[in-house]
N, C-alpha and C positions, 0 to 999 in steps of 0.2 A: 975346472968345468964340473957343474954338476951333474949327477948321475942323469937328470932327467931330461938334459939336453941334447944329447945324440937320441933318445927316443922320440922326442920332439921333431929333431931331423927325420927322422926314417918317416915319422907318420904324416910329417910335413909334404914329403915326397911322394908319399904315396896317396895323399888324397889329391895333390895336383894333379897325377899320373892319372887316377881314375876318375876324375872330373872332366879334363883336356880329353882324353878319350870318348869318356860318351859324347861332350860335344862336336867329336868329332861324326862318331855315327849318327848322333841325331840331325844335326844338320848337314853334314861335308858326304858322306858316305851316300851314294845316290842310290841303294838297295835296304830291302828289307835285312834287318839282324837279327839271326836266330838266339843268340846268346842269350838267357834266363837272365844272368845276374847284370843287371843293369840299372844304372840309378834315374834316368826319367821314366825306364817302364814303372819303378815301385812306386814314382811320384806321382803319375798318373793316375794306378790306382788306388792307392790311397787318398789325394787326394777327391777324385772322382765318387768315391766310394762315401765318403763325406757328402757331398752335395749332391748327390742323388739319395740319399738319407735325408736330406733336410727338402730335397723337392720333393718326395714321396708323401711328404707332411702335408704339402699343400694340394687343393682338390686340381682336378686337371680342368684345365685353359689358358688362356691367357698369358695368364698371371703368372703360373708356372713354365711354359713355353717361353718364356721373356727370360725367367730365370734360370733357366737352363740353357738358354742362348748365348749370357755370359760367362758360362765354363770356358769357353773354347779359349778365347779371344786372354781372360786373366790367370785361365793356369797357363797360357804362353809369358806373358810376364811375368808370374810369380816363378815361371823356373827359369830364365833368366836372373831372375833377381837370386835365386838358391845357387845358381850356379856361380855368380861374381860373389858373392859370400864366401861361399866354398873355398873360392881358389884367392880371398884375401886369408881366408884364415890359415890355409895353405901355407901362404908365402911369411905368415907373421910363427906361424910353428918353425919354418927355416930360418926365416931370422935367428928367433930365440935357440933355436938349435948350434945355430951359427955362431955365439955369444954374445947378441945383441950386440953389436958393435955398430952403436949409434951416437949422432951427436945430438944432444936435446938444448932444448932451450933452459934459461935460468929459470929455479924453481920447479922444474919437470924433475920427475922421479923413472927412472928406468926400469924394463922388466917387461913382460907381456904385453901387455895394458900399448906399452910406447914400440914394442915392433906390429902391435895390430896396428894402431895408427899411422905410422910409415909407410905400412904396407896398404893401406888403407887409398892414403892421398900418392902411392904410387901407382894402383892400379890402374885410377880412375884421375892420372897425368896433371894433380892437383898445382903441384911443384911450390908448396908453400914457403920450404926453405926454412919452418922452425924445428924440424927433425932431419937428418942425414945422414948418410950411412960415414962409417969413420973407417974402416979397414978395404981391401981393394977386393977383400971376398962379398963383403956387405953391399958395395958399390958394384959388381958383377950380378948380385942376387936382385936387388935396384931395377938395374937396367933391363934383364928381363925380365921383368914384374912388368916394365914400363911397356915395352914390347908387346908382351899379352895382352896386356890392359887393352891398348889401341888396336890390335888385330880380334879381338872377341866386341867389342864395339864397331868396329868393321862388318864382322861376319855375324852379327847381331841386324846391323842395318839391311846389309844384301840379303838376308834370311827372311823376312818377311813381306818382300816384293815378292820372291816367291811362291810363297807363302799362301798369298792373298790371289795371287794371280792366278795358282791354282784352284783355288776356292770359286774365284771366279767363273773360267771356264765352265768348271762342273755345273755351277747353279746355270748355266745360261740354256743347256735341254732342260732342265728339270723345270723351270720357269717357258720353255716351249710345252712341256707336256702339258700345262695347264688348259689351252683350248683341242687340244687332241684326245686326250683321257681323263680331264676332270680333273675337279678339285675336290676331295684327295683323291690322285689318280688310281683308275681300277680297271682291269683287262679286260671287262665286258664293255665298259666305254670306248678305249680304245680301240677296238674289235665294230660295236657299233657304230662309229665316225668315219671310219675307213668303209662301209659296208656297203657302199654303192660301188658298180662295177668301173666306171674308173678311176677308184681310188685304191684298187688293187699293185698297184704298181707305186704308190706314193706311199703304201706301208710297206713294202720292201726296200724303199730305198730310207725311209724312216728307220727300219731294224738293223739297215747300215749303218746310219747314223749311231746307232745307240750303242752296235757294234764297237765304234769306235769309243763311243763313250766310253766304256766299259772299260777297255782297255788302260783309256787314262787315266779313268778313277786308281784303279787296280795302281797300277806303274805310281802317281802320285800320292793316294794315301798309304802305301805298303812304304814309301822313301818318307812320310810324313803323316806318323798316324793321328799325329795331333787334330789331322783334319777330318777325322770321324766325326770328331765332337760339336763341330762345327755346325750349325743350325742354317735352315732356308732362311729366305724373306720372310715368308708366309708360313704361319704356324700349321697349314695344314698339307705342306710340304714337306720334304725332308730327301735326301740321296739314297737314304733305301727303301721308301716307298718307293719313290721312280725307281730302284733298281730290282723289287722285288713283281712290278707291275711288266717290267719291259720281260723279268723270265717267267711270270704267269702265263703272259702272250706271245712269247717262242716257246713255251711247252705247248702250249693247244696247239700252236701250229704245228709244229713237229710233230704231236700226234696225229692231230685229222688233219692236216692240212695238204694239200697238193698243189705242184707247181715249182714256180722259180722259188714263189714263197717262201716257201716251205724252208729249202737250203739256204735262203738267209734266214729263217729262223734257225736250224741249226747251227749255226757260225755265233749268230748273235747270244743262243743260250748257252754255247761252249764256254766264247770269254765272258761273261757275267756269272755265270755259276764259278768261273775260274778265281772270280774276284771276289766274289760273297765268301768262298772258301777260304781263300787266304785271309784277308780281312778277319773273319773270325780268329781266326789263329792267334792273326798279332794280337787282337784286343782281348784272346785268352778266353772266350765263346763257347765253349765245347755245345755239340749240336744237342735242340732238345726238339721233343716235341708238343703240338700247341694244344691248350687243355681247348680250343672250341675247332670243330670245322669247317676250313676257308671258303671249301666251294662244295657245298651239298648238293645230293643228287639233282635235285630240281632245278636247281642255277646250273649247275653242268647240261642236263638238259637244251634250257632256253642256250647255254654256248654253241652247243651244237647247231642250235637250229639259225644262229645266225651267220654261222661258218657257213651253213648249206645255202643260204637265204645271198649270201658274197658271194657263191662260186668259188669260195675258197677250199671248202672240202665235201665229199661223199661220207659223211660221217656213218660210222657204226659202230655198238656195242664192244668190238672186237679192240678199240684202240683205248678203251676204258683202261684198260692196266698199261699199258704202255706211258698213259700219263700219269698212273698212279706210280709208276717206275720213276718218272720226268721230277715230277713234286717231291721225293724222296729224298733226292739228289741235294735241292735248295733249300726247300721249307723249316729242313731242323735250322739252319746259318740264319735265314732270315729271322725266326723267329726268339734263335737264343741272342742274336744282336739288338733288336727288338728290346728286347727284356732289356739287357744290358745299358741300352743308351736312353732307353724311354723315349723310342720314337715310335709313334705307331705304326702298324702297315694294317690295311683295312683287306676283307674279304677281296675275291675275283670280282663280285659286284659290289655298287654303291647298297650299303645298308639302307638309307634311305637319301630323297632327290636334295641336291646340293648347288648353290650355283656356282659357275666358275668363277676364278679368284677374279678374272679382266673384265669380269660383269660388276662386279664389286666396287666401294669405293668408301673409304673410311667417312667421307661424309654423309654419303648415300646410308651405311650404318645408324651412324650418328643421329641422323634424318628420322629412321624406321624406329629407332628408341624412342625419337622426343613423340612420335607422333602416336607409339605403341603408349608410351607413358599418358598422354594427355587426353588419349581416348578411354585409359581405364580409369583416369583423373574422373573425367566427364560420365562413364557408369557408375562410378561408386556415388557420385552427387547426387545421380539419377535416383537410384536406390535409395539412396536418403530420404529425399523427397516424395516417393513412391511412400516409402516406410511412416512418411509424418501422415501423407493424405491419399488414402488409395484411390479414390476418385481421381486424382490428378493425372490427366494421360499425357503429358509432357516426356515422359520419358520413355513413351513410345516411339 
């Protein structure tokens, strides 16, 4: 035996050992891992770290929205596919460690090259029958090769039901926020929808809802951070605008607010701030703060007076810092995730009027383009004609 084949073994072993591991936390382990040294956290960001480089290139809309949509969905396959790599090349190091004790076909030549290949059409239960193992160690190394193989295709299939099904839930408030707070959702809408006196009690039991929200987000993406990365429908959606708008709107209430309100807005900002915080964490976020101000004086202002204008609070001067304490707490998470994922989160108000996404309609777009095109078609012709004969009032 040569020297470099019990080295082969050990390193053979030990990349198995630390492959089957992480998939074990990544998928199987239903909590957050604080553990640093992990091989999908480095694959994430590295990879991520890459295409958020090359979308940074491109101007934002659309275009880029769409392209950032597909992070989620191919860096879950591509580490899938890093991971059955891994643990072929694994098993083709143990071979070779083992002394290639295989049978090959006529004209095959043995050596690395021919335990990748066994090890290759054994993970993936080929059962070709022109390679086999020849010793009863090689044919035990085989068999659970074989075993893996079909239990990581297993837990490959059942991992993405859940997966998606998670994803799904989450977007189903975040696609309700749409007629309650706008598109892109912002706490001065949601504040002004609710602000008729009896819709005081259907924002309380909304900030349950979102309560619960929160929770699951939190609970799901901390056991599956991959679904950070994860994009809305609608490009001017996203889980942390909803999640940074629903604690905009349990901080004011929690400052000015009075009532039943008020204590489910503090329930509702406890676990959301709970979840912004962790979140940051895993995705490695450390808090910053935002180089513009979300909600200047004069929008604080008009908040006030729409709290008062509900019945929702006695506002005064006096709860000014109490919410500058509230905003403290969230605004660095939001904002350094923010940065992080390039998702935007918009001010406490709409910068400017917007319509909502259920008013909308990709043809209704479509419609406004051809019709916006055709009419500057028809001025520029105008102008033409004006230009050859100014007497001409045609294009009046």
């Amino acid at each position: 035996m040569t020297p470099d084949r019990p080295i082969a073994l050990i390193a053979g072993v030990l990349i198995l050992l630390f492959i089957l591991w992480d998939v074990f936390e990544t998928i199987i382990l239903p909590r957050r891992v604080t553990r640093m040294v992990r091989f999908a956290r480095y694959y994430y960001r590295g990879s991520w770290r890459v295409w958020r480089k090359i979308a940074r290139v491109m101007s934002a809309g659309n275009r880029r929205e769409s392209f950032l949509g597909y992070f989620g969905p191919l860096s879950l396959l591509g580490l899938f596919l890093v991971w059955a790599a891994a643990l072929i090349f694994g098993f083709a190091l143990v071979h070779y460690g083992a002394g290639s004790a295989i049978n090959l076909a006529p004209n095959e030549h043995s050596g690395f090259r021919a335990d990748l290949y066994l090890s290759g059409t054994t993970f993936f239960t080929l059962g070709l029958g022109d390679v086999t193992p020849r010793t009863e160690l090689a044919r035990l190394i085989t068999v659970l090769e074989a075993g893996l193989g079909f239990g990581f295709l297993a837990i490959v299939i059942s991992y993405l039901p859940v997966l998606y099904g998670a994803f799904s839930r989450r977007e189903v408030n975040i696609s309700l926020l749409d007629a309650r707070a706008g598109s892109p959702p912002a706490a001065s809408e949601l504040l002004r929808r609710h602000s008729e006196p009896h819709t005081v009690t259907a924002l309380q039991d909304y900030l349950r809802d979102w309560e619960i929200w929160a929770a699951e987000l939190m609970e799901s993406h901390l056991s599956y951070p991959v679904l950070c990365y994860f994009r809305s429908q609608h490009n001017n959606q996203s889980w942390l605008a909803a999640l940074a708008t629903i604690l905009d709107t349990s901080a004011l209430l929690v400052a000015y607010g009075q009532g039943p309100v008020r204590w489910q807005a503090k329930l509702t900002f406890a676990i959301s701030r709970h979840a912004i915080v962790d979140l940051s964490q895993v995705l490695n976020s450390p808090p910053k703060n935002g180089a513009h101000e979300r909600l200047p004086a004069e929008e604080l202002q008009k908040l006030r007076e729409l709290l008062i204008a509900a019945g929702l609070s006695k506002c005064s001067h006096q709860e000014d810092q109490h919410l500058g304490h509230l905003r403290q707490m969230y605004e660095p998470y939001i904002i350094a995730l923010s940065e992080r994922l390039l998702m935007p989160v918009g001010a406490w108000t709409p910068e400017k009027a917007t319509r909502d996404n259920w008013r909308t309609s990709a043809w209704a777009r479509i419609s406004a383009d051809a019709a916006a095109s055709s009419h500057h078609h028809h001025a520029a012709r105008s102008a033409h004609r004006a230009a050859l004969d100014p007497d001409d009032e045609e294009h009046f």
